[in-house]
C-alpha positions in Angstrom: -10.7 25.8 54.1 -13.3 26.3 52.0 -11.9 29.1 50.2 -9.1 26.6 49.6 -11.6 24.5 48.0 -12.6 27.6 45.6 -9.5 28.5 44.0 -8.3 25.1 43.9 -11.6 24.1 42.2 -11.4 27.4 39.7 -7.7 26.4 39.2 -9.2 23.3 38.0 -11.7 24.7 35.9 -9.4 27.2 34.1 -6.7 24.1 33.9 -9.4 21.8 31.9 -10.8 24.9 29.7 -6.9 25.8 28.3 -6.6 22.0 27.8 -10.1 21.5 26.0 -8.9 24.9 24.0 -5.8 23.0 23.3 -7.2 20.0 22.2 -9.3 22.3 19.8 -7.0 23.4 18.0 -4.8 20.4 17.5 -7.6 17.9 16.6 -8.4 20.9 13.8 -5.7 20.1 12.4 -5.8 16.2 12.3 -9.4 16.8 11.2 -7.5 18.6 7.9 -5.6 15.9 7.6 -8.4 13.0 7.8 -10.2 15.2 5.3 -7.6 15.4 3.0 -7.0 11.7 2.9 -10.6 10.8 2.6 -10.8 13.1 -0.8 -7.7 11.4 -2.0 -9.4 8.1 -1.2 -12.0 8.8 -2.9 -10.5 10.2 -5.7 -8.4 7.1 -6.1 -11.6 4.8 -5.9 -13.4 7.1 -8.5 -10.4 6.9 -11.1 -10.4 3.1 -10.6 -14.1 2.6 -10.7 -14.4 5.0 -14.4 -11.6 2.6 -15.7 -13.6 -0.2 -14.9 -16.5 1.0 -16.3 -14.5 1.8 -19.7 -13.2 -1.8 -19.7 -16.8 -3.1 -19.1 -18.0 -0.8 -22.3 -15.0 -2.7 -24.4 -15.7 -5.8 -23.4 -19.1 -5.4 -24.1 -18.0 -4.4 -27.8 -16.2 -7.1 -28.5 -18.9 -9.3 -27.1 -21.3 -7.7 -29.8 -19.0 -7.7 -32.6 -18.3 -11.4 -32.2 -22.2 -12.2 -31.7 -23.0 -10.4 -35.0 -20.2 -12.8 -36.4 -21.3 -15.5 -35.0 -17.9 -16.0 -33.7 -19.1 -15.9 -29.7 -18.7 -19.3 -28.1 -19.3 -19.7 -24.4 -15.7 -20.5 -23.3 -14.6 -17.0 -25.1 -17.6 -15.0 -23.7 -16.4 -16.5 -20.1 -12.7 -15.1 -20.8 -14.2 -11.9 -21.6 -16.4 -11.4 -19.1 -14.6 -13.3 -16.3 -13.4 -11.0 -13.7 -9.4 -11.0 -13.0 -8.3 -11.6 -10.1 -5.3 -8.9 -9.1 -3.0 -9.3 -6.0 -1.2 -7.7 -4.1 1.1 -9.7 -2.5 3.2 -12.1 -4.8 2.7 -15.8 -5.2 4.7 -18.0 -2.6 7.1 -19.0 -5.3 7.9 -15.5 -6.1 8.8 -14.9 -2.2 11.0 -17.6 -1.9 13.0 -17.1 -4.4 13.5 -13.8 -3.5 14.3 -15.5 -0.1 16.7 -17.7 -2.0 18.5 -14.9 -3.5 19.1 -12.9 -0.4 20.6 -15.6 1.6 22.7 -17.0 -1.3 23.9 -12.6 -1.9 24.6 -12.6 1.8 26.6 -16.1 1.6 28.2 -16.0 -1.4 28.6 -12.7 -2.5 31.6 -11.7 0.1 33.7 -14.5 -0.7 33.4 -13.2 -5.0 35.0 -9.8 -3.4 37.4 -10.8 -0.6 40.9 -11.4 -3.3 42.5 -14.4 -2.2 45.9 -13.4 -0.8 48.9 -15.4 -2.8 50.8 -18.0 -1.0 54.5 -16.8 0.2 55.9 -20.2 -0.7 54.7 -19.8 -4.2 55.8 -15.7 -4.2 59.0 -16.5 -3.6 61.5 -18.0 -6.1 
């Protein structure tokens, strides 16, 4: 019985070790893939952040140029400096009527195609 035990248990053993081997070398490759996508992450956040940065420098131009002028009032240096606001989901409006144009595509648009089919009273002389 206990020699049973002993291969059942190394059976066991050598069972867990090919599944931990296997689980190696497929997390390896989802660790590739993770790593790829956090350089292309922050890649993308880098390119965004050095066009900010060359926005900020313009901005700050201007700001100087109209200063020296003496063209800077308050409400334009708030325009200038005011951060926008981007989204990425389109206003309500924008959704509905694309809503709106769906539904009247999917009402009206078969009956523009469907040819109406002449009368046989009206055929016939």
């Amino acid at each position: 019985m206990s020699k049973e035990l002993e291969n059942q248990a190394e059976e066991l053993e050598q069972t867990l070790q090919k599944q931990l081997d296997l689980l190696k070398r497929d997390s390896e490759d989802w660790v590739k893939v993770g790593g790829a996508v956090l350089v292309g992450g922050l890649l993308a956040y880098s390119i965004v952040k050095i066009g900010r940065r060359k926005k900020d420098r313009k901005s700050q131009k201007a700001l100087e140029v109209l200063e020296r002028e003496g063209l800077l009032t308050e409400e334009l240096e708030e325009r200038l400096t005011k951060k926008r606001k981007s989204t990425f989901w389109p206003s309500m409006s924008q959704r509905l009527l694309i809503l709106g144009l769906a539904l009247a595509k999917e009402r009206y648009f078969k009956n523009l195609l469907v040819s109406e089919e002449p009368d046989e009273k009206e055929v016939r002389p």
